[in-house]
N, C-alpha and C positions, 0 to 999 in steps of 0.2 A: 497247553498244546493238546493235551488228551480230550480235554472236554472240548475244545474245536473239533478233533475230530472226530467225538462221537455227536456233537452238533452238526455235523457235513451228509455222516457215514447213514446216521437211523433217517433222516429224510429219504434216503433208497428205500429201504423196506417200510416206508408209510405205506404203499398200498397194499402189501402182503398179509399176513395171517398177526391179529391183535397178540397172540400168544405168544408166536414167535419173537415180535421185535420186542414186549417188554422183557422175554427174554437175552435178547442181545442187546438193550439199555443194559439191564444190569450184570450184565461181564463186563460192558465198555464201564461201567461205574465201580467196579472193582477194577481195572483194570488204570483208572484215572488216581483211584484210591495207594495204588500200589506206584503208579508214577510221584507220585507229590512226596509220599511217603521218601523214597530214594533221592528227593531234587532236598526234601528237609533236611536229611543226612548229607547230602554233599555242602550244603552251605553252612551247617554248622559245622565243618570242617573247611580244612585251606581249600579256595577255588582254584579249580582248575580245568582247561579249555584244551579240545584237542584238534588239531586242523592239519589235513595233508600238506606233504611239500609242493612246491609249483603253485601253489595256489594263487590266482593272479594279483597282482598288489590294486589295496582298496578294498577286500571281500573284509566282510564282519566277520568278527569271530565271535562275538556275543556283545551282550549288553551288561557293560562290567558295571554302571552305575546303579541299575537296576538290580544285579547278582550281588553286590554290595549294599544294596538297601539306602543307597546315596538319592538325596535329591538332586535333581541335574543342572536345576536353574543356583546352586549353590557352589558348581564345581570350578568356577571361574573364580570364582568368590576367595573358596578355602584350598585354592591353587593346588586344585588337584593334578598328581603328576607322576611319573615313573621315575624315581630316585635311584634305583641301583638294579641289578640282572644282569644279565651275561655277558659278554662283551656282541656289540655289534646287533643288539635286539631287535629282532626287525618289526616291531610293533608300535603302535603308538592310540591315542584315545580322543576321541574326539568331543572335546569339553563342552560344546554347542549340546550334544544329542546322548553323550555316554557309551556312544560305541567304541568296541575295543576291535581294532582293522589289522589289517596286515599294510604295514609299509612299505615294506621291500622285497625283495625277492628271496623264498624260504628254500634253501636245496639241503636235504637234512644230511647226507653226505659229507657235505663239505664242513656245515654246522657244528653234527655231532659222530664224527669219522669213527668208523671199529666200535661204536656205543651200541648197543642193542635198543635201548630205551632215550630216545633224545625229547629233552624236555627242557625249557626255557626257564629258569625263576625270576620272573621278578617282582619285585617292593615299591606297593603305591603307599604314597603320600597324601593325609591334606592337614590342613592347619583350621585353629578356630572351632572345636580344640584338636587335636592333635590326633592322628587315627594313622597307626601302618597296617598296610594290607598285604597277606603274599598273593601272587598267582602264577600255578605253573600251569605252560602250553604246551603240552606236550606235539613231536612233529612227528606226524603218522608219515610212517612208506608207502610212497605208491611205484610199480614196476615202470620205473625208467632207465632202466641201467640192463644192457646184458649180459650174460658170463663174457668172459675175455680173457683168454690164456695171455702167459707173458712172451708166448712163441707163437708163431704162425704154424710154424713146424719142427718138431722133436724125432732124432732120429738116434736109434737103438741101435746097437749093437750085442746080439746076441751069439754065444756059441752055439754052434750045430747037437755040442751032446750036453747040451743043458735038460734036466732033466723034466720032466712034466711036474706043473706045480711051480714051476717056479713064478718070481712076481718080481715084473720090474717098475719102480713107483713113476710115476707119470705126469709131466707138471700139470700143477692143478691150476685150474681157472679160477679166477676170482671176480666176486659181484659185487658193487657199494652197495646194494638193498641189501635191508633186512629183511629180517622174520619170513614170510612165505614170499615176499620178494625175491629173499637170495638163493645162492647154489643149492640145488636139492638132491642130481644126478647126475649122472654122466652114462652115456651110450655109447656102443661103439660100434661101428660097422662090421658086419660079418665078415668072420674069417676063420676058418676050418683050424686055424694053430692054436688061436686066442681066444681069450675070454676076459671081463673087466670086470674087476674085484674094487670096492668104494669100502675103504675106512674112515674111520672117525680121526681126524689129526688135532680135536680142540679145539676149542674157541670157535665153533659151527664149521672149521673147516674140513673138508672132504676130500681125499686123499684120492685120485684114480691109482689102483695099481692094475696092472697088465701082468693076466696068468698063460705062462703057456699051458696049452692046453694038450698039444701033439706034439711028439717031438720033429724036431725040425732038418732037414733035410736039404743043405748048400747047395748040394750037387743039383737037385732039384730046383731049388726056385732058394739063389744068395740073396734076395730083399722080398721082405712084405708092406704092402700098402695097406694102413688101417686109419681111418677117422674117427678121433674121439670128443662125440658133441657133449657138451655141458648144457643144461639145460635148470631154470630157475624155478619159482616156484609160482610166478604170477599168473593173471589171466585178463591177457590174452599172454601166453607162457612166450620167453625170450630164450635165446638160446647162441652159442659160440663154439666154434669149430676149430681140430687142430689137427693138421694132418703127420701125422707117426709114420715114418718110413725105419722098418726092422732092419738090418744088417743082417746078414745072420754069416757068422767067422768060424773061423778053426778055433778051435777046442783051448779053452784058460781054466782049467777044470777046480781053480781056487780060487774066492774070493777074498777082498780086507774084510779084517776079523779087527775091532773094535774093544778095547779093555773094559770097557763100561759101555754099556746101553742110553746112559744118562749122567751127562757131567753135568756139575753143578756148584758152582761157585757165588761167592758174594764178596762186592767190592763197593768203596763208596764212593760218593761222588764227585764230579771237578777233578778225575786221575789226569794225568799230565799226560798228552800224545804220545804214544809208544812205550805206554807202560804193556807188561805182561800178565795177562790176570789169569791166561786157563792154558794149556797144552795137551789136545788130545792125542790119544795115539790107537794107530791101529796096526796088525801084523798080516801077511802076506804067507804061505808055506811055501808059493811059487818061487822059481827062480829067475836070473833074469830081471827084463822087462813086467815080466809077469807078476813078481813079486815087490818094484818099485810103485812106493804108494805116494799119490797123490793128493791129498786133501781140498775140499773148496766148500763150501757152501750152497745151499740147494738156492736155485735160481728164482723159488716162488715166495721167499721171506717178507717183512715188510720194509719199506726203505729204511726207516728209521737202524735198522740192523748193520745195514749194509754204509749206512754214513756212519756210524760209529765205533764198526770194530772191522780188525780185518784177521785173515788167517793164513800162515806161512804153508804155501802148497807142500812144500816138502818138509816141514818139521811141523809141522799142527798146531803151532803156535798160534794164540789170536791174543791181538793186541789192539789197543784202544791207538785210534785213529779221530775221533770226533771229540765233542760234548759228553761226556755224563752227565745227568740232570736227575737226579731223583723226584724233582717234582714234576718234568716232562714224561719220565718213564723208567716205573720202577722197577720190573723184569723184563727183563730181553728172554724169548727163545728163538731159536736157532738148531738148524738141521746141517749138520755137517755130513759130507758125501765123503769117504774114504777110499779112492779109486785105482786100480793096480794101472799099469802100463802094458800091459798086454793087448791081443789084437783080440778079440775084442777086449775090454778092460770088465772086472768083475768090480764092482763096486759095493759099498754096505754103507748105512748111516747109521747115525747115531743124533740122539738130541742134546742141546746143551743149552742149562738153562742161566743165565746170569743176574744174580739179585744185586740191587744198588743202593746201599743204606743211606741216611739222609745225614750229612753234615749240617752247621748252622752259617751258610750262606747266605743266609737272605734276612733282610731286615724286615720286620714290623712294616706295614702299609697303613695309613689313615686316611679314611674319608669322613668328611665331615659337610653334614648338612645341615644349614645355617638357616634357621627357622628368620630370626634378625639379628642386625648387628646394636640396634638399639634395643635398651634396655630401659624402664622408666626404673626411678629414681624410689619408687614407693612398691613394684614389686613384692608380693610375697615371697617367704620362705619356700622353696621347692619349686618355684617356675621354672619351666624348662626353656633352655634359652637354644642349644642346640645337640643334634642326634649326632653321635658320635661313632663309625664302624670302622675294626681293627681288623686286619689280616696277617697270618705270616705263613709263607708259600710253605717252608717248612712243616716237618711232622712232630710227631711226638712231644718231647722237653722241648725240642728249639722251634715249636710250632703254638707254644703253650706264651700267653700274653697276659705281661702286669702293665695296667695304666697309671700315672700319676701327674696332680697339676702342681704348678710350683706354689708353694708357699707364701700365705699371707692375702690370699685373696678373697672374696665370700663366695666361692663357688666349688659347688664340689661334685665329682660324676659318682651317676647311681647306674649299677648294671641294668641291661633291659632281663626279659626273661629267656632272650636268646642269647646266644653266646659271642662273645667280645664286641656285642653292642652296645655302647651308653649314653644315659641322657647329660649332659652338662646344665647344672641346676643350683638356684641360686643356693647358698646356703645361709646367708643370714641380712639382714637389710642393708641397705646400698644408700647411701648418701651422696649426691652428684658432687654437692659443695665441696667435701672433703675430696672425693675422687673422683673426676669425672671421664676418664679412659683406663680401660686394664688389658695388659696385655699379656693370657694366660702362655705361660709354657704347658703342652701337653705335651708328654715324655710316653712310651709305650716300646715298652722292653722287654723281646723273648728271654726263656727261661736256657736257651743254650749254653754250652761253655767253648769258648768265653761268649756272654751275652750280648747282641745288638741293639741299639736301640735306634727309632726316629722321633724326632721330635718337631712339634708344627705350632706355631705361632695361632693362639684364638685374640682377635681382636674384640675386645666390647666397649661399644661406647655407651655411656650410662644417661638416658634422657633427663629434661629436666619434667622435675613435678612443682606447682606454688604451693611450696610448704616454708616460706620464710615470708613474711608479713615485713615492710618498709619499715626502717631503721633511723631514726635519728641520730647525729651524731652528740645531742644533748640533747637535754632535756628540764626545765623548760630552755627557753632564748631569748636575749638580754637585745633589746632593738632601739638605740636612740637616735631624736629626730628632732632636729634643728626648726625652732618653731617659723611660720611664714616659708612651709617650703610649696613649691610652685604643686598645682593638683596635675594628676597624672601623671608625677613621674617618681619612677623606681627610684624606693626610700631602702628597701633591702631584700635578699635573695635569700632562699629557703633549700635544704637539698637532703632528700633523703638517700639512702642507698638501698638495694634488694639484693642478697646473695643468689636472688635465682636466676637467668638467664634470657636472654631473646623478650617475648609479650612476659613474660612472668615477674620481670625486672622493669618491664615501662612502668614508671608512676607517674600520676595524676594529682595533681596538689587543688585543693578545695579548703575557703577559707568556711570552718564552723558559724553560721550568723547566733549569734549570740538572746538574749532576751530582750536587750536595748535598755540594762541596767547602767545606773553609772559604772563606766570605764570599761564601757563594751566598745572597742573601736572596730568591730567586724563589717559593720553599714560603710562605715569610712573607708574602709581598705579594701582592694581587689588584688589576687594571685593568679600569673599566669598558668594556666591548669598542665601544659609543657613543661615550662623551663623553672617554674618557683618563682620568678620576680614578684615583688610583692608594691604595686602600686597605691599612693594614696590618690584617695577622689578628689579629695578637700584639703585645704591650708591649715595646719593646727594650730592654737593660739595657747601659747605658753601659761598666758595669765586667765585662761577659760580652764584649761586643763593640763593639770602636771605629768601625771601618770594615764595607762591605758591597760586593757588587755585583750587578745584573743586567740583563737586556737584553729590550725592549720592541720586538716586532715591529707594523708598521702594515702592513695590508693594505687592499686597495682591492678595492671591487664589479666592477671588471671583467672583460671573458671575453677573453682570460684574463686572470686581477686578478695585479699588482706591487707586491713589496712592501719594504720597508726594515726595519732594525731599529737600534735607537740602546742603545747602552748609558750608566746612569745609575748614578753612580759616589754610595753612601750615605754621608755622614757622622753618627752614632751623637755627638750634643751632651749634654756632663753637665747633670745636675739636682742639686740637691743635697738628695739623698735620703737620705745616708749621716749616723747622726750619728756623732760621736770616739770612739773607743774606746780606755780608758786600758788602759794597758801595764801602766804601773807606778805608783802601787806597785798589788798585788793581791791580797788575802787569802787564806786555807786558803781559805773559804768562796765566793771568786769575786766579792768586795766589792771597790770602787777603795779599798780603806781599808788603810793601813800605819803602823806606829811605828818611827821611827829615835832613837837614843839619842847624845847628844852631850853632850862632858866640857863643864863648866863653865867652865872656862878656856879657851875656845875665843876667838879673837879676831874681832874684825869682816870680814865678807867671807867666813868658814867657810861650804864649799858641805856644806849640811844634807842635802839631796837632788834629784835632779832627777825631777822626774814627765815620763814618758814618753806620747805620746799617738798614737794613727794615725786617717786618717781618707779612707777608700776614695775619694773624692771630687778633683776636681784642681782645680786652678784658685783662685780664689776659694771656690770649695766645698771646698776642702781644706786651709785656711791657716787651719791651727789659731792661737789667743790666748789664752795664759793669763791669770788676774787670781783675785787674794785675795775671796775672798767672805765668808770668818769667820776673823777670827787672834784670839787672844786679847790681843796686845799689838802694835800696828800696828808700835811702834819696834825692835822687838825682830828681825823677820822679812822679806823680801823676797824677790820673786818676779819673774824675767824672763819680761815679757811675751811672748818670742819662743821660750825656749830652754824654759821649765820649770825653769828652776832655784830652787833655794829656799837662800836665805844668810842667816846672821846680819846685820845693819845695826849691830851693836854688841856689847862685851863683855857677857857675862852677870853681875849683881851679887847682891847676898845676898838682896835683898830679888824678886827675880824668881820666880815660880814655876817649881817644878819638873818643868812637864808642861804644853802647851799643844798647843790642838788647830788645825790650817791645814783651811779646806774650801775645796780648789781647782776653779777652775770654767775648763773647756776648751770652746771654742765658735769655731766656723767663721766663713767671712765670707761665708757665702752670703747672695742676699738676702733669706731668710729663715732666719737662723740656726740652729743647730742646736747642742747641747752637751750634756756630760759633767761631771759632778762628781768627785773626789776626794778622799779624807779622809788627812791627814797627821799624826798623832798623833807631838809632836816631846816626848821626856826627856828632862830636863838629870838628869845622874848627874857624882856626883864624880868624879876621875879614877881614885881608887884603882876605885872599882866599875864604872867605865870599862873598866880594868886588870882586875877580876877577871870580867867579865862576858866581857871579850874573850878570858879562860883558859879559861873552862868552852865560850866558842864552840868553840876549837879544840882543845879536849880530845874532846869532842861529836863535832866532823870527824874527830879524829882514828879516835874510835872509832869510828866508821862504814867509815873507810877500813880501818882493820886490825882488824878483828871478829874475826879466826883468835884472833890474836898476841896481842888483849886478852883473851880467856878462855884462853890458854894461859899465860900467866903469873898468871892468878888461880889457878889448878891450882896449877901450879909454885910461885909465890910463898909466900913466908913477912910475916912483919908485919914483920920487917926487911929484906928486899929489898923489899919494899914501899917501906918509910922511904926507903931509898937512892935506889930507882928516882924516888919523887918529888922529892927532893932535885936527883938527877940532871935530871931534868926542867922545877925549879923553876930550875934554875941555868940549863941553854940556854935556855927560854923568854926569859929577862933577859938573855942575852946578844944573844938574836935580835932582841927589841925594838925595835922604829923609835921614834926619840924623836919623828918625827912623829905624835903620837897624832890628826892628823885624817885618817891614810893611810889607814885601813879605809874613808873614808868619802867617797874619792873615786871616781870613776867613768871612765869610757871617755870620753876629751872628741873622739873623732870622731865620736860619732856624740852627735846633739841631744834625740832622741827625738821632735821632728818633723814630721820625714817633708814639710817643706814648703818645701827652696829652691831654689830655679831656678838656671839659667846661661842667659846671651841670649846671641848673636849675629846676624851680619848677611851674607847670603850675595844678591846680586846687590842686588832693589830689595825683597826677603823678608825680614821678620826673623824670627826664631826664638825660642821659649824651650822649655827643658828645664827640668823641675821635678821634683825627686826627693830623696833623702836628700841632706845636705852633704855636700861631695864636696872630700877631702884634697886639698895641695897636689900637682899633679903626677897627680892622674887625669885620662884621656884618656874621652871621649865614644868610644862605639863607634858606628862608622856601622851606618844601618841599623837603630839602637834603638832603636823607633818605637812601644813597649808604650803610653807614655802618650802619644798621639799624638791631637792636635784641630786640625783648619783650621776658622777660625772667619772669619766679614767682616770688611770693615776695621771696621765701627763697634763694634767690641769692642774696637779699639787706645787705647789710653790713652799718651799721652805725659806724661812727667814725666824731668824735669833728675838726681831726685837718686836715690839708691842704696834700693833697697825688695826688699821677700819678695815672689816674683812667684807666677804659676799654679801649681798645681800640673800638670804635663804637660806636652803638646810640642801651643804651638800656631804659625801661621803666620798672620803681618798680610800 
């Protein structure tokens, strides 16, 4: 503002003398030097702003964002605001632009009544981070008020032989301006008797008293007319008028005489109506009327006096009638008039002052201002959560204030560096999971006896932070799966948990894809990335694949999102889909159908043949059973229902036919079965043709094996080396002979044809079964041989005492 206006002012003296204006640049530049200097000192001290009363609402009072060093485009932001001040602040600040206005209508009178100095405090706020500001505005007087007596007119009564000198006091007017605003004088109108004498009565008040100046003369002239104006201090100067009409009486040549000059008492507060707290007194020499004294109070006090006490005309008694308030008002004075009964009445005052000590009335006041009610969960130590201001209307001990929060919380108040201000701040880390609302007691308890206290509920809710990563309830997880299940549909469900809350608690399920190692089924499988179902694409096939595995990642909505992963170990359960497939016997043609030829003489229990059978399947689903479905003669044939064997059950006799057909029937013990047929076409042959049929077999072999040798001797040969050769032939044939003739027609008895018996054992609280071919004495289990391998639940274990064909495969109870 100074260098504006030595910017405006030296453009005038540009045309004048070069000498001149550098010299009046450099005053206005000391002169800017000494301005800045005084604006440096007021901002490194509390601002403050001073604007007359009346001043119309809307007018600026300054530029508080700017006085403040604030940027403006941030005051919406860091919700810049006026938090506390006085009651009814007529201000407010305009967050667009940083002006600090007048809102209301400012009458400093009314504002700051009987104050000399009225000034406004109040406390800005902004957040992000955290900044209080004071600012006081002070409210200058301006001359709107004029003296105004409490009378229009005051009329005296004087004796005639009053002496010269004397002073009778004179209500005094009264102005609501201050400082040179208020009462300054009082004049009076000329009058040859009078003359007006102005004391000091305290507290700026100005007392008129009225001197006689002449002694006065009834006979002459019984009343005088005098006007006594009051006049202010302002400009354009105001003024109030009060017209005094004198009496002037016969002769009361004593006035009340007063024991003290100055009564002075002290009582405390909240006294109960019509207690007694003072008794003035004054004495009279007159007799008579002249000598009864009257008591009252001077008629220019302030209201407050006059509502709260009153005084016995006739005994001087003054007794409490109102309120006591030590925080309303702490000394009462009071001018009591002591007045005789006489014609005219002589009268005297006296002062009386009443002091009102403070009892502990009044409770503790709390404001509290609530930066949030959320709290995040990860918080430092020391964040300030909210601004805490305590009051107690009281003085002294019972004005003096302890805070405390309840017990067991992390939070704890730290004084500010003004007084019974505090920050409420965390004290130690906050956990939502464990607790995620607290409800503090704040307690605030003056120091009186006996002490008050109030107490105010702080609400905090504690926000959430993702500080807990997705939870399985196990880990790995056991998934088995019925092989031939249909593709695309949901085989099993997944589910993680998050202790945190709202997005921080969504998880997201993602199957891990694997290498595409054996027993990677992650290609195979898909999860819904919502709900965790875990669908297959594809059919499994028990007999491609036993076991599986893959891993299932959970991820959570949070920034930044945690995640886990669980791996879920497949087991691949037979179906029994497979049906038997006969081994033996088998045709040219790929038919179950064969014929075995057996001598006649054969005795009971001859193993005829064994049908061999397999069946892909373990378990139950692979525990083949054979049974006779078509024999021609029941007594004749027999069939192990376990092994496949097929034996005579008796000698063969003459009348038995010589060709009988067996249809064996092989079927599984699934529960729903499954089976194979085979046709056994059994000849009874003599034994000679037994004998001869068994020559042309291994003449047959032979010739097949030596196919050179046999066309090299048909060359070579003649029809008698012929003869010899077979002669030769005919003899070791019959020498080689097994007289056992059912030898050709025995079989490999280690192996069953099967394929269905187990071995159990017991290893800790586990049992085991192995199922596979029958396994000779003295074969050992190879660890680790886990081909036919099934973990199944315990509700699959079957107990039973006695000796049975178990699984086929390796399962675990």
């Amino acid at each position: 503002m100074c260098c504006l206006a030595v910017g405006q002012i030296i453009p005038i003296f540009a045309m004048g003398d070069g000498r001149q204006r550098r010299k009046l640049e450099c005053w206005w530049f000391v002169l800017c030097l000494f301005f800045l200097f005084c604006v440096e000192q007021q901002v490194s001290a509390q601002i403050r702003y001073s604007v007359p009363e009346e001043i119309k609402e809307g007018a600026v009072v300054g530029n508080i964002a700017k006085d403040l060093g604030l940027d403006v485009s941030t005051l919406v932001e860091r919700r810049f605001r006026i938090v506390s001040g006085s009651k009814d602040a007529p201000f407010q600040v305009n967050l667009n632009n940083g002006m600090f206005y007048v809102q209301n209508r400012i009458d400093r009178e009314e504002l700051c009544a009987d104050n000399n100095v009225c000034q406004v405090n109040l406390k800005i706020a902004l957040e992000n981070p955290l900044e209080i500001h004071y600012v006081g505005v002070e409210i200058t007087d301006i001359n709107d008020h004029a003296p105004v007596f409490p009378e229009k007119e005051q009329n005296l009564k004087i004796a005639e032989n009053t002496l010269t000198g004397a002073d009778f006091q004179l209500l005094a007017a009264r102005d609501p301006d201050s400082g040179a605003n208020s009462l300054r004088t009082y004049k009076l109108s000329h009058n040859e008797h009078f003359e007006l004498e102005i004391r000091d009565g305290g507290e700026d008040n100005k007392i008129p008293i009225l001197k006689l100046q002449r002694a006065l003369d009834r006979e002459r002239h019984s009343k005088h007319h005098v006007v006594l104006t009051a006049l202010d201090g302002g400009n354009p100067q105001k003024s109030g008028i009060m017209n005094i009409t004198i009496n002037v009486i016969d002769i009361n040549d004593n006035r009340p005489v007063f024991s003290k000059d100055v009564y002075s008492v002290t009582i405390t507060e909240n006294l109960p109506v019509g207690s007694l707290i003072l008794q003035v007194n004054a004495t009279d020499a007159d007799l008579g009327k002249n000598g009864d004294i009257i008591y009252s109070f001077v008629s220019n006090l302030k209201k407050k006096v006059y509502d709260t006490f009153e005084i016995d005309k006739n005994t001087g008694e003054i007794r409490v009638i109102g309120n006591v308030d030590h925080e309303d008002t702490e000394v009462y004075r009071a001018d009591v008039t002591a007045s005789d009964s006489a014609e005219p009445p002589m009268t005297t005052n006296c002062r009386v002052v009443i002091k009102v000590t403070d009892v502990n009335d009044n409770k503790p006041e709390i404001e509290v201002t609530s930066l949030s009610n959320l709290v995040p969960e990860d918080s430092k130590s020391g964040t300030v959560i909210s601004l805490i201001s305590v009051s107690d209307k009281d003085s002294g001990a019972n004005g003096k204030i302890v805070c405390s929060l309840s017990e067991g919380t992390p939070f704890e108040l730290k004084p500010s560096f003004q007084e019974n201000i505090y920050s409420l701040v965390t004290q130690k880390a906050l956990d939502r999971e464990l607790v995620a609302h607290y409800d503090i007691l704040l307690t605030v308890t003056d120091l009186g006896q006996p002490p008050l206290s109030s107490v105010k509920t702080l609400s905090i809710e504690v926000s959430d932070v993702n500080d807990h990563k997705p939870e399985f309830p196990q880990n790995p997880l056991e998934l088995f799966i019925f092989e031939n299940n249909p593709p695309g549909a949901s085989v099993f469900s997944i589910s993680a948990l998050d202790k945190d809350m709202n997005d921080n608690a969504v998880i997201s399920y993602h199957i891990i894809r694997g290498d595409g190692t054996k027993g990677d089924l992650s290609s195979f499988l898909n999860v819904n990335s919502e709900t965790g179902a875990i669908h297959a694409l594809t059919s499994f096939d028990f007999e491609t694949m036993k076991t599986g595995q893959f891993q299932v990642l959970a991820t959570d909505s949070g920034t930044p999102s945690l995640s886990s992963n669980v791996t879920v170990n497949v087991f691949i359960l037979d179906q029994n889909d497979n049906v038997p497939v006969i081994l033996y016997p088998v045709s040219a043609n790929g038919s179950a159908e064969g014929v075995e030829e057996i001598p006649r003489n054969v005795n009971a229990g001859h193993l005829v043949t064994k049908v061999r059978a397999y069946d892909a399947d373990i378990g139950y689903n692979g525990w083949l059973l054979f049974s006779l479905q078509e024999v021609s003669d029941h007594s004749l044939f027999g069939l192990d229902r376990y092994t496949g064997q097929i034996r005579t059950l008796r000698s063969f006799t003459e009348t038995d036919e010589a060709q009988h057909k067996l249809l064996i029937l092989v079927k599984d013990n699934g529960n729903v079965s499954l089976s194979a047929t085979a046709t056994v076409i059994v000849k009874v042959v003599e034994p000679k043709e037994a004998f001869a049929a068994s020559d042309i077999k291994n003449a047959l072999k032979d010739e097949e094996e030596n196919n050179v040798t046999f066309f090299l001797i048909i060359t070579l040969g003649s029809v008698s080396v012929l003869f010899v050769i077979s002669i030769i032939v005919l003899i070791i044939m019959q020498c080689s002979k097994s007289t056992d003739y059912s030898s050709k027609y025995l079989q490999d008895t280690n192996y069953d044809g099967t394929l269905c018996h187990s071995i159990q054992y017991r290893s800790g609280d586990k049992r085991y079964m192995l199922v596979g071919p029958r396994m000779s004495i003295g074969s050992t289990i190879v660890p680790g041989s886990n081909g036919n391998t099934l973990v199944i639940p315990d509700r699959r274990r079957r107990d039973s005492g006695e000796d049975r064909v178990h699984y086929v495969g390796y399962f675990m109870f």
